[in-house]
N, C-alpha and C positions, 0 to 999 in steps of 0.2 A: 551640628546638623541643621540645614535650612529647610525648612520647612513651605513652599509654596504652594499656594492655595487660591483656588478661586471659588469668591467664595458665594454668588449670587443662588447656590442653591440651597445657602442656609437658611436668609431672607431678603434675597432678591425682590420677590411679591413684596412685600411689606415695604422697602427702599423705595420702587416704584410709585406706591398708594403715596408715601409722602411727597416725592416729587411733584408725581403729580396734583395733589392738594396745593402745593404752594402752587404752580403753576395757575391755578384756579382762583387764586388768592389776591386779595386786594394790593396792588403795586406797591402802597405807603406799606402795610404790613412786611412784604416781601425784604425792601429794601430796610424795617428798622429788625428782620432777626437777620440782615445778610450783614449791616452794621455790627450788630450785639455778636455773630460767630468772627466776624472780622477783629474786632477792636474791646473784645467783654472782658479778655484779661485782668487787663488794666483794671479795673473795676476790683479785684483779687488782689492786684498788690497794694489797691487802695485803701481797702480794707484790713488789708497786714498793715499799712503804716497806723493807722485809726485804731488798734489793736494793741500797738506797742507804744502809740501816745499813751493812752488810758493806762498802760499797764504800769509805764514807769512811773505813774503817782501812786499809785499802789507799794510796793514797795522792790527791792531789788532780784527776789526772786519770779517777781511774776514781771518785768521786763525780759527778765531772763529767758522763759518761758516766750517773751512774745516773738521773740529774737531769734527763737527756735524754730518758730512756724515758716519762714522761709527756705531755713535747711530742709524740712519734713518732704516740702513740696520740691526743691532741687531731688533731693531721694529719689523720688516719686516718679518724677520726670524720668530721672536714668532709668528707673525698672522698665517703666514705660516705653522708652527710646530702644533698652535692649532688647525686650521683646519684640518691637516692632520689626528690628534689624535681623532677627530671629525669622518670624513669620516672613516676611516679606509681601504681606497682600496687597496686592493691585487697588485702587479707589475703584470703586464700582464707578465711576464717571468716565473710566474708560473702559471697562468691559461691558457695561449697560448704554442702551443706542436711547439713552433718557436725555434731551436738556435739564440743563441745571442751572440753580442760579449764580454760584461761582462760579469761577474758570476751573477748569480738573486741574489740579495739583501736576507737579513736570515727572515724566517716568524715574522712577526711582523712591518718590517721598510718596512710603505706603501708607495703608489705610489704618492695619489693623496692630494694635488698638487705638483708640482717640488720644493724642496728645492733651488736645486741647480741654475734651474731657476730662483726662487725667490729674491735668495742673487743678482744674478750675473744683474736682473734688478731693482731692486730699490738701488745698488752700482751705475748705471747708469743713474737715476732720481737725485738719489743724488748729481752725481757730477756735471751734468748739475748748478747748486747753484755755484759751485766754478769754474769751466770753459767750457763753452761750448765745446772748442776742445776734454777736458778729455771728456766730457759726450757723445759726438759723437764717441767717440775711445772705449767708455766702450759699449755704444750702441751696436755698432758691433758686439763684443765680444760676449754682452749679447745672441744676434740672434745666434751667433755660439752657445753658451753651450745650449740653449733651444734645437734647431737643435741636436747636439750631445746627450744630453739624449735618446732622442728617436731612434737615430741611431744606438747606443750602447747594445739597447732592452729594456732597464730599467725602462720606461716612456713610458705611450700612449701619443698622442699627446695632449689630452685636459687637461694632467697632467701640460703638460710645459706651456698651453695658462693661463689658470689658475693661474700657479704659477705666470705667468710676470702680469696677471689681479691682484693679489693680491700685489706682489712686490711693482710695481709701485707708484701706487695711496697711500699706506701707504708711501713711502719714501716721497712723493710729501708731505704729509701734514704732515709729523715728522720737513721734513726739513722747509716748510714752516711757523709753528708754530715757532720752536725753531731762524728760520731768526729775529723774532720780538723780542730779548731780551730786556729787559727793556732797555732804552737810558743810555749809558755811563758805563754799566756791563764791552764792553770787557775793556772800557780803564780801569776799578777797577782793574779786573783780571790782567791786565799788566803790572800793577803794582806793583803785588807780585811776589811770586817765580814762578809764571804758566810761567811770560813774553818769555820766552823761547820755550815755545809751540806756543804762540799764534803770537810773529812777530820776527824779525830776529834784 
């Protein structure tokens, strides 16, 4: 079943208010969160590699674990992408008569939930698994790209609440599954040619 939705009477008002605030907004500001929703990924898989350095010195199980955190968020992503394909909602960029500071996305590539949301917090559930300081530092992050979507026009806001509601709890229980690997897998693994990936 497809479900189509428009959906500015959820929080249209509120999409607006932020629009309009960035409009109002310092140029240098505008252009470094249009950068950070553009290009802040990257920054998440930065931090998975910085993740799974740290981790293969530690010792083979927790490479293992870091190694995981990439799967979590592919997961994450499909929940995400399916529902999306699911819903089908329109960007408020083109059913609200708002400028925005990106370009509207091309008919077809819907709104709801936030992709980019999505990756950028169960990247940050995930790494909570490999180090708490990573997961507090991707955390952050996370709250800026949700934040930035919607500032950008791109996203209403329950687009981004949604996608971190979906993100999340998939990463928690990808990672949490795959944490319980049979006893003594990584050392097999490290024993081969992997050993290289998984400790130092």
């Amino acid at each position: 079943m497809i479900l189509a939705l428009t959906a500015s009477s959820v929080d249209g008002p509120l999409y607006r208010d932020v629009v309009e605030l960035a409009h109002r907004s310092p140029g240098r500001l505008d252009g470094v969160v249009t950068l950070w929703s553009t290009y802040g990924l990257a920054v998440f898989a930065l931090l998975m590699v910085v993740g799974w350095w740290r981790a293969r010195r530690v010792d083979a199980a927790a490479g293992t674990t870091a190694l995981s955190v990439p799967v979590a968020v592919l997961v994450a992503f499909g929940a995400d992408a399916g529902l999306k394909a699911l819903v089908r909602e329109d960007r408020p960029c083109r059913g609200l008569p708002f400028p925005t500071l990106e370009a509207c996305p091309a008919p077809g590539d819907w709104s709801f939930p936030s992709n980019h949301t999505a990756i950028a917090v169960a990247a940050a559930v995930a790494l909570f698994f490999v180090s708490r300081r990573l997961g507090l530092l991707a955390s952050g992050f996370a709250v800026a790209m949700a934040a930035s979507r919607v500032w950008v026009g791109v996203h209403y806001p329950h687009d981004v609440l949604v996608g971190a509601l979906v993100g999340g709890p998939v990463a928690f229980l990808v990672m949490t599954l795959l944490r319980h690997w049979p006893r003594g897998l990584s050392g097999r693994l490290a024993a081969t040619r992997l050993r290289p990936l998984l400790v130092s």
